[in-house]
VOBA-1610 file (N, C-alpha, C; in pm, whole numbers, padded with zeros to 5 digits, always signed):
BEGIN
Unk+00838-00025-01912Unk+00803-00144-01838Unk+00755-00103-01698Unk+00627-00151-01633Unk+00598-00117-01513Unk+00693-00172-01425Unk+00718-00098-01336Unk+00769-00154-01197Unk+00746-00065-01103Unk+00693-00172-00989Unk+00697-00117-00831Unk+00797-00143-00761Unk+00867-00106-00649Unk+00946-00118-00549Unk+00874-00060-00409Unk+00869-00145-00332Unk+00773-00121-00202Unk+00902-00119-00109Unk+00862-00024-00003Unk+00948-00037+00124Unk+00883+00048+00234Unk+01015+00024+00361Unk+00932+00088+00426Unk+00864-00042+00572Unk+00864-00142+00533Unk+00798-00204+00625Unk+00899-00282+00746Unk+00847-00329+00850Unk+00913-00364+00918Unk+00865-00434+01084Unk+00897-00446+01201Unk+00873-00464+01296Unk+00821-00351+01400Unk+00702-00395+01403Unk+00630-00287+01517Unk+00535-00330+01626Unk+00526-00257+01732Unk+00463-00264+01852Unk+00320-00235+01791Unk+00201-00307+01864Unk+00054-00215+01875Unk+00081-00104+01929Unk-00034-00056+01827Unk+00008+00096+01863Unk+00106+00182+01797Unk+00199+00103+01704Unk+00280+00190+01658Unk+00254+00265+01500Unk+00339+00302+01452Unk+00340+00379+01323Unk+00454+00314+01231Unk+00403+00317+01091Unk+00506+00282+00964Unk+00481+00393+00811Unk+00540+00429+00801Unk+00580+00492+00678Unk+00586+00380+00536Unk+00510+00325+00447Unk+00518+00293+00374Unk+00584+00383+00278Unk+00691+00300+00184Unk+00662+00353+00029Unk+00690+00334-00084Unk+00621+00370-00195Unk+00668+00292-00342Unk+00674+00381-00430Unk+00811+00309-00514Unk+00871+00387-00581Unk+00833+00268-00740Unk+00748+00390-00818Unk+00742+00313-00977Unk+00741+00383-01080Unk+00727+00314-01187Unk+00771+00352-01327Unk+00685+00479-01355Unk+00689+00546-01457Unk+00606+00659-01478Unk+00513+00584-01591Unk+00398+00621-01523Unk+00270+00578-01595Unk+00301+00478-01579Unk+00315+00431-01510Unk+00285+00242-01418Unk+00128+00245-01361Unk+00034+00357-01361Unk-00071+00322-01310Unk-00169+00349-01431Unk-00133+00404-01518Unk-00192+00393-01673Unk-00319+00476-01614Unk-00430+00473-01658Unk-00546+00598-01659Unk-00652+00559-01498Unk-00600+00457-01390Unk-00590+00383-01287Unk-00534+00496-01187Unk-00645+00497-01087Unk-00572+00507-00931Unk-00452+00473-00893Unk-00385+00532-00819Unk-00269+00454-00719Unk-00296+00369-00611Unk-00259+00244-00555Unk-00365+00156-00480Unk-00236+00102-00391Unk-00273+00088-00296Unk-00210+00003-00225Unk-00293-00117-00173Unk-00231-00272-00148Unk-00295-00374-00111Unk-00206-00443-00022Unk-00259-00589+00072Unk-00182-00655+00139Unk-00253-00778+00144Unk-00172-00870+00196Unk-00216-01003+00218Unk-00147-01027+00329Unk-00226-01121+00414Unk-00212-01135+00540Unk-00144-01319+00454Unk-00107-01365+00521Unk-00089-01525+00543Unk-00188-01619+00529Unk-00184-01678+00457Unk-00267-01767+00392Unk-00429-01700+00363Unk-00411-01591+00335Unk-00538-01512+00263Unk-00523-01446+00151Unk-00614-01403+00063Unk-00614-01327-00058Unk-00546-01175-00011Unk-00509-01160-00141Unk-00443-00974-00117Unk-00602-00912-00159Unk-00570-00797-00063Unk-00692-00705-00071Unk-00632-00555-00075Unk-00694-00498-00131Unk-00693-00359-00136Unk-00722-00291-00011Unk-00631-00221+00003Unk-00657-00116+00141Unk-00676+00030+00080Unk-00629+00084+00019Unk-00643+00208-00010Unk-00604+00245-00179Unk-00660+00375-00215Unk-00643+00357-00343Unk-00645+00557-00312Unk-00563+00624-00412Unk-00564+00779-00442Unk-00574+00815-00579Unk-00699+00903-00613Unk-00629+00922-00791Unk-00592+01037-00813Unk-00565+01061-00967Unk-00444+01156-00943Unk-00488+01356-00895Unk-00640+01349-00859Unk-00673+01478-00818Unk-00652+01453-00687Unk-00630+01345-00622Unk-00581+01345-00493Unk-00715+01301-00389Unk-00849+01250-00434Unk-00965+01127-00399Unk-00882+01051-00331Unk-00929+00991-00219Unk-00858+00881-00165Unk-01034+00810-00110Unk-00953+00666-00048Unk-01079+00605-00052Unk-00994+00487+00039Unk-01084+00448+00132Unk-01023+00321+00257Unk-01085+00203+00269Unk-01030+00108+00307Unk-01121-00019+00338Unk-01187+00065+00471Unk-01276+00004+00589Unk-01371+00006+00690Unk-01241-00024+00822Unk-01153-00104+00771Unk-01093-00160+00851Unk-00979-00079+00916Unk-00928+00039+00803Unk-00802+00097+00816Unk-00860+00267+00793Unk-00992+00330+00819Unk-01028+00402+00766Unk-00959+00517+00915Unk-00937+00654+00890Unk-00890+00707+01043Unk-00719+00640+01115Unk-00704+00590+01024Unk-00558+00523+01062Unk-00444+00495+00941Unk-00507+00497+00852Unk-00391+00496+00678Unk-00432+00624+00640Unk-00347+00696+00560Unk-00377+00766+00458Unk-00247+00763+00357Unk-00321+00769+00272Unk-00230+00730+00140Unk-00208+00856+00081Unk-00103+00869-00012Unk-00064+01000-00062Unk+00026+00968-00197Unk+00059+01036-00292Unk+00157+01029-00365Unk+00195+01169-00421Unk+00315+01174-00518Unk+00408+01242-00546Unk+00432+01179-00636Unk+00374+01278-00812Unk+00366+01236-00906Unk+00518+01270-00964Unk+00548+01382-00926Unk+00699+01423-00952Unk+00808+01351-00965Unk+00776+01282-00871Unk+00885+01164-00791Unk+00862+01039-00831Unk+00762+00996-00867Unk+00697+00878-00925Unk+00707+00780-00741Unk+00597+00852-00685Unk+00610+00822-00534Unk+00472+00771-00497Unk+00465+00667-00465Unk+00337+00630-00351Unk+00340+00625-00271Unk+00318+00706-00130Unk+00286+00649+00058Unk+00173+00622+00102Unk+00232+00498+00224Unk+00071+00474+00271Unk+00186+00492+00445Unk+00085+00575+00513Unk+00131+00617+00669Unk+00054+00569+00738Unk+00094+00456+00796Unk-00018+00368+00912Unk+00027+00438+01028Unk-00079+00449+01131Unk-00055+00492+01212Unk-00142+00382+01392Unk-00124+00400+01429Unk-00234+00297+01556Unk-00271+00161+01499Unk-00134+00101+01457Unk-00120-00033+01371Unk-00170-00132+01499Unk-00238-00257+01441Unk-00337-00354+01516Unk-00228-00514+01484Unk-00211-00569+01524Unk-00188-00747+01486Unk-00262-00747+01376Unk-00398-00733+01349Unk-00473-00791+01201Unk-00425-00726+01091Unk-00276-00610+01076Unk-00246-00518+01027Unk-00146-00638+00947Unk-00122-00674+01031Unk+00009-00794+00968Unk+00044-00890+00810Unk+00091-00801+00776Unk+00073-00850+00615Unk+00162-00794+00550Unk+00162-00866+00420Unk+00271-00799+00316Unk+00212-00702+00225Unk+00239-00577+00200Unk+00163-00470+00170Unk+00241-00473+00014Unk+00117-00422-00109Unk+00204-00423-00222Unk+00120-00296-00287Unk+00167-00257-00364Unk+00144-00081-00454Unk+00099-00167-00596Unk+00015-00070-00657Unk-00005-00145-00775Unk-00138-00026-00836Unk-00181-00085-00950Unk-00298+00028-00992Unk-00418+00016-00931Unk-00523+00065-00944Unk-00677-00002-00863Unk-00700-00097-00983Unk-00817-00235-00934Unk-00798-00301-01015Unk-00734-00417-01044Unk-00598-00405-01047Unk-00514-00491-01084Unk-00549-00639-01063Unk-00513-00704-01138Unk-00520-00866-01138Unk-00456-00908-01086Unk-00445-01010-01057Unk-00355-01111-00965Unk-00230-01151-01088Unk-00285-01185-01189Unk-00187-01189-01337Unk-00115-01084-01362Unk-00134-00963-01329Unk-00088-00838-01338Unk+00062-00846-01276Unk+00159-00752-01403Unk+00291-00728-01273Unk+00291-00686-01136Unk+00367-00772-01008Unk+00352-00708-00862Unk+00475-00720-00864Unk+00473-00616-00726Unk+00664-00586-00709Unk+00646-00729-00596Unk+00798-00707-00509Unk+00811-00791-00359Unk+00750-00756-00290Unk+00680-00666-00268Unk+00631-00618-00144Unk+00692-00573-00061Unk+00656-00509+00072Unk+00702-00519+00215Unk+00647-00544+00318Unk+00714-00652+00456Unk+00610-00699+00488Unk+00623-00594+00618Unk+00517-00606+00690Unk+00498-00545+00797Unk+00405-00674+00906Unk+00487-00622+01048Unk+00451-00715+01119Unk+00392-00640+01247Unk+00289-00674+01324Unk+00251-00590+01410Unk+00234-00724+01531Unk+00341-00664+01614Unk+00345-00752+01728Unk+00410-00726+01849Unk+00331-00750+02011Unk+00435-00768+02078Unk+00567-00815+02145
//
């Protein structure tokens, strides 16, 4: 059975840094990238970053020079390391395959808040 578990998120200053991370099932991303996404408040979830398993990574425009995503297949591990986090950063961040549907299993998320 797939499952994600996201963590990791929390209260931060502009300017600051968060350690995302998710912990899921083995072969929860099936022949699929590892992806991370978020949704801000009253907007669609979007994809921010996605890694496959030769280790390709790929960014939105928005977070490009400031996320990098990583995983640890060993571990059945996904990170995303924000770093020079913005207010528009502010959202609930969720792990999942590239792709994924909105119908698709999602974990809780974690939210992350970027504020003074």
């Amino acid at each position: 059975q797939v499952q994600f578990v996201e963590s990791g998120g929390g209260l931060v200053q502009p300017g600051g840094s968060l350690r995302l991370s998710c912990a899921h099932s083995t072969n929860a991303f099936g022949h699929y990238a590892a992806a991370w996404y978020r949704q801000a408040p009253g907007n669609q979830r979007v994809l921010v970053a996605h890694i496959t398993d030769s280790g390709y990574t790929n960014y939105i425009s928005s977070v490009k020079n400031r996320f990098t995503i990583s995983r640890d297949n060993a571990q059945n591990m996904v990170y995303l390391q924000m770093t020079s986090l913005k207010p528009e950063d502010t959202a609930v961040y969720y792990c999942n395959r590239l792709y994924a549907a909105e119908t698709d299993y999602w974990g809780q998320g974690t939210q992350v808040t970027v504020s003074s």
